[in-house]
C-alpha positions in Angstrom: 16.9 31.9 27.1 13.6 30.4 25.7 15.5 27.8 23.6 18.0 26.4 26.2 14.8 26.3 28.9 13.1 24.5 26.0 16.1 22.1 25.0 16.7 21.5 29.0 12.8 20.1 29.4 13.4 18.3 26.1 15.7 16.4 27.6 14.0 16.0 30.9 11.2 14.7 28.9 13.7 12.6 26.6 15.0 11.1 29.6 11.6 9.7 31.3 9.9 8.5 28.5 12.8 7.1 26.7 11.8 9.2 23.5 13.6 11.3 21.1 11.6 14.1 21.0 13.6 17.1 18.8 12.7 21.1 19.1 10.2 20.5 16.3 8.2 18.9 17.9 7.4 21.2 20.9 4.5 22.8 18.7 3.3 19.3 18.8 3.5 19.2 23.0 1.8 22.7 23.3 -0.7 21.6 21.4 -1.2 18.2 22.9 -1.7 20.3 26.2 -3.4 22.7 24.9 -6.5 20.7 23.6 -6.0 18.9 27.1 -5.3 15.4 25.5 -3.5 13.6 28.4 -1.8 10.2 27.5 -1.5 7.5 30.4 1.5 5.1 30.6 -0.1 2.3 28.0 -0.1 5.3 25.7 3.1 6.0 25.3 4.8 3.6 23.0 2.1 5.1 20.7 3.0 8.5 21.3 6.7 7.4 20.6 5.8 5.9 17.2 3.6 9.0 16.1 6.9 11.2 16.5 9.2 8.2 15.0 6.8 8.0 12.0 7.0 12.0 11.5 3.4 12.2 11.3 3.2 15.8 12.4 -0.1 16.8 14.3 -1.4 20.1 13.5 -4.8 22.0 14.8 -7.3 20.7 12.0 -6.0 16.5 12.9 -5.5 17.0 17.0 -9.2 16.4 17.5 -8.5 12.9 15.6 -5.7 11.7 17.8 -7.6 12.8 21.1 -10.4 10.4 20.3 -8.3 7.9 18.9 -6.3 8.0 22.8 -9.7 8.5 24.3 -11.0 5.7 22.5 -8.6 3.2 23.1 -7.4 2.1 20.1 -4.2 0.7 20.6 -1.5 2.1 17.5 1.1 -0.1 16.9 4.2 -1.1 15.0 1.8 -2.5 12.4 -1.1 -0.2 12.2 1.0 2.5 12.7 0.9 3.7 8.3 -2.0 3.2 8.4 -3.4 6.2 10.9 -0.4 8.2 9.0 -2.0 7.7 5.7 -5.3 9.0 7.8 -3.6 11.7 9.1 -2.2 12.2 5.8 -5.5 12.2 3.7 -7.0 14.8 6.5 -9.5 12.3 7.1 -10.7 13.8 10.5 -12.2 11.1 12.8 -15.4 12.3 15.0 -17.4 10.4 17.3 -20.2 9.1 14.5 -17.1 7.2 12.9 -15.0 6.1 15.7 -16.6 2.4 15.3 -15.2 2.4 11.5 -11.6 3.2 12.8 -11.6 1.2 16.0 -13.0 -2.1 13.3 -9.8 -0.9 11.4 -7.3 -1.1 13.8 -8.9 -4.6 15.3 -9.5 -6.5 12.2 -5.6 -5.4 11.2 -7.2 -3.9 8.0 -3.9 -2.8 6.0 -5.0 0.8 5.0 -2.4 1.7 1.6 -2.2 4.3 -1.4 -4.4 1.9 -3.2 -7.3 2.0 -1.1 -7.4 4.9 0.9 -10.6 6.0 -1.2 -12.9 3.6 -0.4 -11.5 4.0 3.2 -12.2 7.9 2.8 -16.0 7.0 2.0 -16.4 4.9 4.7 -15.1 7.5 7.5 -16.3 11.0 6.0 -19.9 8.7 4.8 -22.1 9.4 1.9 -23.9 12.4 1.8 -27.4 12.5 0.7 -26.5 14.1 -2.7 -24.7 11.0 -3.4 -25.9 8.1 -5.5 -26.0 5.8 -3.0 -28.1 8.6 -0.8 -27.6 6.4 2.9 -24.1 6.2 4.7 -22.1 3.4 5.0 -22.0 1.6 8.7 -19.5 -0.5 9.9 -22.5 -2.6 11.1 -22.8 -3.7 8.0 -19.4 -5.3 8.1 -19.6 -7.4 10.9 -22.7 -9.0 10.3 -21.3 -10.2 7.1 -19.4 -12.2 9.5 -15.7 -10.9 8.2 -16.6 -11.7 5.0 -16.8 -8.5 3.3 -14.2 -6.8 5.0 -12.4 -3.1 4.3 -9.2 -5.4 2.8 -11.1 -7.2 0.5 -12.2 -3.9 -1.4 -8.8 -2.4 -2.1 -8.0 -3.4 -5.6 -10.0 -1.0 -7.6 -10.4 -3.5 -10.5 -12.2 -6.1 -8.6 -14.6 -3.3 -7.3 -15.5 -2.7 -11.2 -16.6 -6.0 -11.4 -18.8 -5.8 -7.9 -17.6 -7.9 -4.9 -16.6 -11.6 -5.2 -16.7 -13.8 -2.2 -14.5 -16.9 -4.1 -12.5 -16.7 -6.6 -11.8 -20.7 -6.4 -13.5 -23.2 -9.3 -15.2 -25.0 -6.7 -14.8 -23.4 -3.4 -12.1 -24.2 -1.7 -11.1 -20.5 -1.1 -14.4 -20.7 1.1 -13.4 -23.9 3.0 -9.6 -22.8 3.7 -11.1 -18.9 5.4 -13.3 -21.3 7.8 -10.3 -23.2 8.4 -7.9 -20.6 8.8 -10.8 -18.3 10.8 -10.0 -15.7 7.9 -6.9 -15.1 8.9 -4.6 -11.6 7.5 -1.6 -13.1 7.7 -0.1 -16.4 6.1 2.3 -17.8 3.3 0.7 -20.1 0.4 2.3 -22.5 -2.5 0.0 -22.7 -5.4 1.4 -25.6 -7.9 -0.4 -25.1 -11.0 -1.6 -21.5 -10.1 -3.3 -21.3 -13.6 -4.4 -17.4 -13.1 -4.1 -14.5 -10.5 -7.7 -14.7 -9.9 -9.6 -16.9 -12.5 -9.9 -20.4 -10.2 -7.5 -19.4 -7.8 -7.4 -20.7 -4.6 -4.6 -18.3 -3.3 -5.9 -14.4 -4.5 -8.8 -14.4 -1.7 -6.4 -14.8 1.0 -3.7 -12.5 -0.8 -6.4 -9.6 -0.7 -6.7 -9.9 2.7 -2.4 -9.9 3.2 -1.6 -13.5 2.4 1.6 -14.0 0.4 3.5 -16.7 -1.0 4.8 -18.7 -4.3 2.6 -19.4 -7.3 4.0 -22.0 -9.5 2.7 -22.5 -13.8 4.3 -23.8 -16.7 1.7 -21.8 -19.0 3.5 -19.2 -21.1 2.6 -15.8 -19.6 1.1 -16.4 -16.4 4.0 -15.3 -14.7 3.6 -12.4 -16.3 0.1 -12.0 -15.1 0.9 -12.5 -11.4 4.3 -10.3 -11.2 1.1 -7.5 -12.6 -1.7 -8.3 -10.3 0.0 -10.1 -7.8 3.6 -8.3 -6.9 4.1 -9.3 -3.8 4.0 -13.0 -4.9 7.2 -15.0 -5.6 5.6 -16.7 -9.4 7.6 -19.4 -11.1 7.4 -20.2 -14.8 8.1 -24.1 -14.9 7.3 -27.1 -14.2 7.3 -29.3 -10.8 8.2 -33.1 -11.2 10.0 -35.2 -9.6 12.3 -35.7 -12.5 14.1 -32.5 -13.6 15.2 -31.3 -16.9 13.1 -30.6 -20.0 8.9 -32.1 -20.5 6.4 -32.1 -23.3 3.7 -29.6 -21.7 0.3 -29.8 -23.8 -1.3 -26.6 -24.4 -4.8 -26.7 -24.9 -7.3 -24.0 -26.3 -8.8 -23.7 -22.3 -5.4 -22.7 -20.1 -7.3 -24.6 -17.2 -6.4 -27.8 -19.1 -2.9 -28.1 -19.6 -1.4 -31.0 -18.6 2.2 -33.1 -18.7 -0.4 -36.1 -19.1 -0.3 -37.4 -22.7 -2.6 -39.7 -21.8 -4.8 -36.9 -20.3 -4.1 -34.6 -23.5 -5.5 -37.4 -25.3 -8.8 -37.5 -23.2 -9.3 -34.2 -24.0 -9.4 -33.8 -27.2 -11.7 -36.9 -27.6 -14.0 -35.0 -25.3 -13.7 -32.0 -28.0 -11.2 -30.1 -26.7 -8.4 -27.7 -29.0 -4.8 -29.0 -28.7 -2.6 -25.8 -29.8 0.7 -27.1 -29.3 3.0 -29.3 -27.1 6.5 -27.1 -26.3 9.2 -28.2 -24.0 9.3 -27.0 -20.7 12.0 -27.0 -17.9 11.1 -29.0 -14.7 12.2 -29.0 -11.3 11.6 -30.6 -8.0 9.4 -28.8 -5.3 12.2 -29.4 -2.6 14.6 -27.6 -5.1 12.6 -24.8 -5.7 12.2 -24.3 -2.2 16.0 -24.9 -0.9 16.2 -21.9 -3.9 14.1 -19.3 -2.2 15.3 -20.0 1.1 11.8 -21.4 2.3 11.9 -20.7 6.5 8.7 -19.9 7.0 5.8 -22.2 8.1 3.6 -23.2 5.0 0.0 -22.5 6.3 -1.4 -24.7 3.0 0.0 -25.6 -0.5 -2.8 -26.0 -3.4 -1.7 -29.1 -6.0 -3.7 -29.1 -9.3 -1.3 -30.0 -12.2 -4.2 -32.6 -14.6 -2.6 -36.0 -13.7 1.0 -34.9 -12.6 0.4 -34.6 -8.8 1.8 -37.4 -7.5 5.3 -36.2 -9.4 5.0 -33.2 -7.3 4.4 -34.6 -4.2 7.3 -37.4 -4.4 9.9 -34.0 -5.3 9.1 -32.6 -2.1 11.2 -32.6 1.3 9.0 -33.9 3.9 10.8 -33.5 6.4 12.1 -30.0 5.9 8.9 -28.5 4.2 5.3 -29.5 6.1 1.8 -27.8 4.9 -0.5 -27.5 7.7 -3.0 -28.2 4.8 -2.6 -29.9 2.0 -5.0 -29.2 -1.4 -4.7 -31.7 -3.9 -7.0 -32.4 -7.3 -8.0 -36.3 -7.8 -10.7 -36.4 -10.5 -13.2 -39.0 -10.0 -12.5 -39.7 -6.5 -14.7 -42.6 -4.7 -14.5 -42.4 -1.0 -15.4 -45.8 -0.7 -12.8 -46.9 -2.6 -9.8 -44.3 -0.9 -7.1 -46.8 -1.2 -6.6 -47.5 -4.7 -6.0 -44.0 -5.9 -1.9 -43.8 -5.4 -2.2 -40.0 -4.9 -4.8 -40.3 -1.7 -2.2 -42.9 0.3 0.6 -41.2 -0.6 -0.3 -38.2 1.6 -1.7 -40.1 4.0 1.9 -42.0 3.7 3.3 -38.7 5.0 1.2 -38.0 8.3 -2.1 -36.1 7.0 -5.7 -36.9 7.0 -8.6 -36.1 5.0 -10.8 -33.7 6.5 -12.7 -32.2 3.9 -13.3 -32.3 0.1 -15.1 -30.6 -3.1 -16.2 -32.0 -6.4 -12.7 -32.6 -7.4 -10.4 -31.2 -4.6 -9.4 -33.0 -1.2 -8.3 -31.1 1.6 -5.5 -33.0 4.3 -4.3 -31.5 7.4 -1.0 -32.4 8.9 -1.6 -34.2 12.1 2.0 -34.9 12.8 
């Protein structure tokens, strides 16, 4: 008699808030009333997800989710593994760290497997027997102005070698986050990636959820950036706008490696080891991009291929495939004299402007 009374206000239940509540989870009901946590109607897609997700409330985490419906902080589709993975842990939420969790759900912070350490320090806060003997405040984080946020800490090697702001030769990681407002979402092309990290202009934004395609001749790097960066699409080869097979000079430093002879040859005057020229396959950007089915909006596309960067900007589509910023190496650039480097009127050719530079790197935005 229990059961069918149970099953009938199941369905009662099923029926007005469009859920699909099973008998498992009427512990989770009586205990929802029982600790007196009442939802309201903007908390109920919430509620739904919970139960979709299977994250099954029990006495020690109810305290949690009451604050977090208290609170206000708004679970959804894509925050929703991460308040598993802290129901998971048994991190148990209390009012001293509800700030940390509502920064977390705000800032879009993508909570994993990898990081939920760090993350476990920051809620349950050092003790004074710790080494650091002060507790961690999410204070701290917004005054650094989103630069220093919970994302950028969750690969465990980089917090071995203490926290690193720019991973770019010359800054331009730094210019793109003021640009993109530091943005957690976006998709990249990095022609002449180089390195996962070592001058990249691409790993700052994939530790805080860019992704995108990294592109590098260099024997190995793909290698390096299937390892460190898996949720990259890397190429090993060569953009041109002539495909088939080019003499790629490989030099002692791996930042130096050019198609240029002429460049090659500059080098070594200036001191510089040649190690070997090999044969490597080339293809046009467009090509590459027709390959992987490119339909999402490019947000920027880094060019620094030693001399070769006008090839890769005459293989692209224009029309199909757009940057909204463009990041292109021209050594020895003289703003005074703009129109006599071939690279420089090319993209301005195609409908961008120059809006900001480094030493060596010029940034264009598409104004199309």
């Amino acid at each position: 008699m229990k059961a069918n009374l149970e099953a009938i206000i199941l369905r009662i239940f099923n029926k007005l808030f469009s859920c699909k509540l099973e008998l498992d989870h009427i512990e989770f009901i009586r205990l929802l009333c029982k600790e007196k946590i009442f939802f309201k109607q903007d908390d109920v897609e919430a509620i739904k997800l919970v139960i979709q997700e299977g994250l099954r409330i029990n006495d020690d985490n109810v305290a949690s989710i009451g604050l977090v419906i208290k609170e206000e902080l708004r679970i959804e589709e894509n925050n929703i593994a991460p308040i598993g993975l802290l129901i998971k842990e048994e991190l148990h939420i209390n009012e001293n760290n509800v700030a940390s969790i509502r920064l977390v759900v705000q800032e879009d912070l993508r909570i994993t497997s990898r990081n939920v350490g760090p993350i476990k320090v920051l809620i349950d806060g050092v003790t004074k027997d710790s080494v650091f003997g002060t507790r961690l405040s999410v204070e701290l984080f917004r005054q650094l102005d989103k630069i220093v946020l919970l994302n950028r800490l969750g690969d465990i090697a980089d917090l071995s070698e203490g926290i690193q702001l720019c991973y770019s030769q010359e800054g331009e990681s730094l210019i793109l986050d003021r640009f993109f407002d530091f943005r957690t979402q976006g998709f990249y092309v990095d022609v002449g990636a180089h390195h996962p990290k070592r001058f990249s202009n691409t790993y700052s934004a994939y530790k805080r959820g860019w992704r995108g395609i990294n592109i590098d001749p260099t024997p190995g790097v793909k290698e390096l950036f299937d390892e460190i960066r898996p949720d990259d699409m890397s190429f090993s080869l060569a953009i041109s706008n002539v495909e088939g097979i080019q003499d790629f000079y490989l030099f002692s430093e791996p930042a130096l490696n050019t198609f240029s002879k002429s460049l090659a040859d500059e080098y070594q005057q200036l001191g510089y080891e040649l190690i070997e020229v090999r044969p490597i396959e080339s293809k046009k950007l467009a090509t590459l991009f027709y390959e992987c089915r490119i339909e999402k909006k490019i947000d920027f596309m880094s060019i620094d291929v030693e001399d070769h960067e006008l090839q890769v900007l005459q293989s692209n589509d224009w029309s199909a495939f757009r940057p909204a910023v463009l990041l292109v190496e021209i050594l020895n650039f003289d703003m005074l004299q703009a129109d006599s480097y071939p690279v420089h009127s090319f993209i301005i050719d195609k409908g961008y402007v120059l809006f900001a530079r480094t030493y060596n790197t010029l940034f264009y935005k598409d104004v199309t």
